[in-house]
N, C-alpha and C positions, 0 to 999 in steps of 0.2 A: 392560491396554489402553493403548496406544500413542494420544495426541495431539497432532496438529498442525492450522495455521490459514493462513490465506495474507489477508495486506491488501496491495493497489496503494498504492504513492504515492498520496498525498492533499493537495493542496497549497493555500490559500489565502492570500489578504494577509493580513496581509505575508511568514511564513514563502514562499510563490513566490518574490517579487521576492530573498529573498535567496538562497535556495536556488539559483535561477537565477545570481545572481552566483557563485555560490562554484564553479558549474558553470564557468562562462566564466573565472573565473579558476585554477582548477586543471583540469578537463576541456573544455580548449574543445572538443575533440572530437565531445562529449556534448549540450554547450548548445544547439546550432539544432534538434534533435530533441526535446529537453523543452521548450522555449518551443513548439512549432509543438504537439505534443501536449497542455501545457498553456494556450492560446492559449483558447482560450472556454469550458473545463470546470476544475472545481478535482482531478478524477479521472481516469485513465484510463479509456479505452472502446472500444467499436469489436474491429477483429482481433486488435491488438496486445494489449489485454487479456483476450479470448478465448484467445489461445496459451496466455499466463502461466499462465492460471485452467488450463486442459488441461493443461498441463506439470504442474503441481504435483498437480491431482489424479489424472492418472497417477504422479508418482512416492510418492504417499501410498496410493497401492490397492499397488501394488509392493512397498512397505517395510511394510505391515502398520500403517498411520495410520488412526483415524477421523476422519472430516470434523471436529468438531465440538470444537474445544478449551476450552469451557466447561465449569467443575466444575458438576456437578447441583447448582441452587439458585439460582445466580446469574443474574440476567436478561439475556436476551439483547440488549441495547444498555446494558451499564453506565453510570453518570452519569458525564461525567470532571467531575476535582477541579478547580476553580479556581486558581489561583496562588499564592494566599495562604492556602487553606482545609490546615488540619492532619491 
């Protein structure tokens, strides 16, 4: 069995504010579009991240994926590690 997972961008401070810089300075293309979508949510929402979510789960029914890339056992919101934790 075949799995695959799909996560939006997820952005908070401070990772945003630099994130956004590194936009503006290598993609300024890109920058007015991610501040304006990242502008009052730490995620995407809305149409734009309805497509995504669409896209991928059509191309995951297509190639033979199941939704759910978690091995049996492990809970479904893992704790993340701390910084410092070994």
């Amino acid at each position: 069995m075949r799995r695959a997972s799909c996560q939006l961008l997820f952005l908070r401070s401070p990772t945003r504010e630099s994130y956004l810089a590194f936009l503006e300075r290598d993609f300024p293309l890109l920058a007015a579009a991610h501040r304006r979508a990242f502008a009052r949510e730490s995620h995407l929402q809305g149409e734009y991240a309805d497509r995504v979510l669409g896209l991928v789960e059509r191309l995951m029914v297509r190639h033979g994926f199941t939704r759910d890339a978690r091995p049996a056992g492990l809970p479904s919101q893992p704790r993340q590690l701390g910084l410092w934790e070994g």
